[in-house]
N, C-alpha and C positions, 0 to 999 in steps of 0.2 A: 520044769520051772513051775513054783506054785503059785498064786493068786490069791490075795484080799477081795471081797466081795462084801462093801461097805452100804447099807441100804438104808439111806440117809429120811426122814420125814419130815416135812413142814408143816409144824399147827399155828395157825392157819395157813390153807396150803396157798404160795401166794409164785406163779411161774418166776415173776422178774428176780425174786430171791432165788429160786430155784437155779436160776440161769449164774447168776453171782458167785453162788455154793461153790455151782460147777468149774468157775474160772480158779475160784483161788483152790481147788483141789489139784485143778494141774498145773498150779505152779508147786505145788508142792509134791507134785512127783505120782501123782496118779494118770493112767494111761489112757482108761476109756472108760466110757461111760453110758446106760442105756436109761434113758425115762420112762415111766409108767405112770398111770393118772394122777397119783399122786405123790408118788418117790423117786428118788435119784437114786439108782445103781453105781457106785461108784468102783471101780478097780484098780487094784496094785500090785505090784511082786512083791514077794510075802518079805523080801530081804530088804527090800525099801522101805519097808511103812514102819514106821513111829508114832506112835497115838498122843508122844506128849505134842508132835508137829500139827496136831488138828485143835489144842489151845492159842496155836497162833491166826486161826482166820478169823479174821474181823467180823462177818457175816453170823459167826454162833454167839458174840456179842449183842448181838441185837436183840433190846429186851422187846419188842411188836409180836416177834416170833419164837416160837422155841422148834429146834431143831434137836432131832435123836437120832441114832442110829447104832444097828443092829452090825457085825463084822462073822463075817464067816468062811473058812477057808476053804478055798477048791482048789482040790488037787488038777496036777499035769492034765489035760484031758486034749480032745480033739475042740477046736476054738470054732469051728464051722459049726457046730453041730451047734454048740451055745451060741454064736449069734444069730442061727435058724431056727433055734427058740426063740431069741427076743427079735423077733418080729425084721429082719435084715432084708427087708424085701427091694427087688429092683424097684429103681430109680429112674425116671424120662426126667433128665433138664432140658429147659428153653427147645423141648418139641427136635434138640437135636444128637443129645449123648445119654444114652443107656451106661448104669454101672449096675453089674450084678454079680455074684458072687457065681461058682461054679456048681454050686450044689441048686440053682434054681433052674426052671424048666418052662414055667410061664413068663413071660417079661416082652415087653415091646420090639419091635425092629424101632432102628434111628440110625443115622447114618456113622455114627460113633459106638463102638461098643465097648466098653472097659469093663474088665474080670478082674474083681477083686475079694483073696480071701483073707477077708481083716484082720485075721488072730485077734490080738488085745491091741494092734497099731490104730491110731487116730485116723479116721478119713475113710470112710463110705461112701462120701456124699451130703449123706441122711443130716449132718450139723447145717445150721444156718450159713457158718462161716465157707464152708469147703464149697456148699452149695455157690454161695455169693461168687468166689473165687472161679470156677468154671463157667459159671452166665461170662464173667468179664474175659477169660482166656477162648470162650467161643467167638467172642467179637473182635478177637486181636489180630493182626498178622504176625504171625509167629514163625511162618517160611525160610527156613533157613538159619534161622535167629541163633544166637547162641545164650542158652537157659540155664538159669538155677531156681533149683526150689528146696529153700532152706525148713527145714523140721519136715520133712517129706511124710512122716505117717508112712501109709501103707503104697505111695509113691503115685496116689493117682492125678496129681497134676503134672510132673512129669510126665506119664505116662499117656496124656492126654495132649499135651505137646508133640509129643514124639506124632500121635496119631497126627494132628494138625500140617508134621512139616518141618519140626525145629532139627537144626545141624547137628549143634551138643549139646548134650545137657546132662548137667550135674543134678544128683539128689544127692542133700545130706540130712543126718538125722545124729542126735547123742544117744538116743537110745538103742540098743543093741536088737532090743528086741522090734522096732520099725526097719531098719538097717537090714534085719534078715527080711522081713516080711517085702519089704519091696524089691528086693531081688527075687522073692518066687513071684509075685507078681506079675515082674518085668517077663518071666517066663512063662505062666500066663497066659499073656498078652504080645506074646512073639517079637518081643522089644529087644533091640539091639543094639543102640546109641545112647545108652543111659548109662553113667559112671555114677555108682552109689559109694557115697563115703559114712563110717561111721565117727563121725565126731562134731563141730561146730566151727562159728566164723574163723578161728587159726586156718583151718583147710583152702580159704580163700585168698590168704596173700602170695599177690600176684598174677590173680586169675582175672579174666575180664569178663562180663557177660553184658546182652542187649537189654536182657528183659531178665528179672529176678521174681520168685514168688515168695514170699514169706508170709505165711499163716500160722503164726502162734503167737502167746499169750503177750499182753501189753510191754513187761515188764524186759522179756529178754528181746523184746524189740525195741525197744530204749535204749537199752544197751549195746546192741550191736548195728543200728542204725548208721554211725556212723562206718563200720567196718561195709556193710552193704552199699553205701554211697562211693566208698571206693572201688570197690568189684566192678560198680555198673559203668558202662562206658557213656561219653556223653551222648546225651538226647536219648537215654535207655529208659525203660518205664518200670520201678517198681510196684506191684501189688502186696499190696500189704492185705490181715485181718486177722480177726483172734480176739479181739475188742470189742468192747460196745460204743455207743454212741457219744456216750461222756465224753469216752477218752480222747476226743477228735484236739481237742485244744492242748494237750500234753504233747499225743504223738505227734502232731504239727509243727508244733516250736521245734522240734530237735529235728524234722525232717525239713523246714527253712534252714534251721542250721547248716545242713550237712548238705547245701544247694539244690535241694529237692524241691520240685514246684507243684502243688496240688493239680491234677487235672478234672480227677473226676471220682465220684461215689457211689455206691450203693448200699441198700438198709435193709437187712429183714430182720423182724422182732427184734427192734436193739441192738443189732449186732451188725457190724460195720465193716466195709471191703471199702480198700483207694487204690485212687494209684497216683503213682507223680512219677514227674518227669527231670532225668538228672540233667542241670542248667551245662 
């Protein structure tokens, strides 16, 4: 499978744009992404991309900034080896879960240890969001629970459950290419209670879960909002993120809607982790 390798520039270089760039590229179908001091790496399977689909972000409208970028294709390769070029280094969250990939050698003891080798699937860690979402699943009781973590990436919050104590739990993802990556994962990480599905909220009716995690982008959490509200059983907690901090009054209305009750938040750089509680 081959790779786009889109290396985006901002004159002047300004982070909170850089951050914006990067939301509206995965909504439109790019997979991961690596920053350097002043560029965004962005990536795609070369059979997804459309260059007339990068006249629709809003973001390269902006006459403040001008945004360019360079495209270059890489072939099949080993995916470890490129995100141990771009700097994948173990991770210590909240002083209690290490993630590190297999090919590292220096990295902290913690009492959690999660091996993850990312290919091009979302979720290292390393993003604000993913990070946000484990500080909050380290404080949870999760014992027994029964989980889902919808757009799984590379599958490390399931996976992080599983360590914790959950019963079952479901990963799903639409992308083909997450869907495999967190089944090597799962193996890994000597995981054995984790059902990976490749497809989206259809997969859910009729399923029931305690606690659901959803980290991704605003928009397909708008939409499927309601579908999650139904999955969760009463008094279940969903975490949501994938947003920034704007969005709090959007994704709120429709998560009042759907009997969801805010509990509680967390913030790093703009970007934004909740949870609520299904009434």
């Amino acid at each position: 499978m081959n790779y786009l390798e889109l290396t985006f520039t901002i004159n002047p270089f300004n982070q909170d744009i850089r951050e914006i760039l990067t939301a509206e590229l995965g909504e439109i179908g790019f997979e991961s992404f690596v920053e350097t001091d002043i560029e965004l790496q962005a990536f795609i399977q070369e059979a997804n991309f459309d260059e007339t689909f990068l006249k629709t972000l809003q973001i390269l409208q902006d006459e403040n900034f001008k945004i360019s970028y360079k495209i270059e294709k890489i072939e099949n390769q080993n995916w470890n080896e490129t995100w141990e070029k771009n700097y994948f280094k173990a991770l210590h969250i909240a002083n209690k879960c290490v993630i590190r990939s297999s090919f590292h050698t220096d990295y902290p003891k913690s009492k959690y240890e999660i091996i993850i080798d990312p290919k091009m699937a979302f979720g290292t860690g390393h993003h604000e969001t993913t990070s946000l979402m484990i500080e909050e699943i380290l404080n949870l009781d999760v014992k027994n629970k029964r989980i889902l973590d919808m757009g799984c990436g590379t599958g490390i919050l399931a996976i992080l459950s599983s360590m914790l104590g959950s019963e079952k739990i479901w990963a799903i993802d639409n992308d083909e290419w997450s869907y495999k990556n967190t089944i090597e994962n799962l193996k890994l990480n000597n995981i054995s209670n984790i059902e990976v599905f490749h497809g989206d909220k259809n997969n859910l009716k009729g399923e029931k879960f305690e606690i659901i995690f959803a980290n991704i982008n605003k928009n397909i959490l708008l939409a499927d909002i309601n579908q999650y509200s139904k999955s969760l059983e009463t008094g279940g907690l969903l975490l949501l993120s994938g947003f920034y901090t704007e969005d709090y009054d959007d994704l709120n209305k429709i998560l009042k809607q759907n009997e969801l009750t805010f509990i509680s938040k967390r913030i790093n750089n703009n970007w934004l982790m909740m949870t609520y509680k299904k009434s």
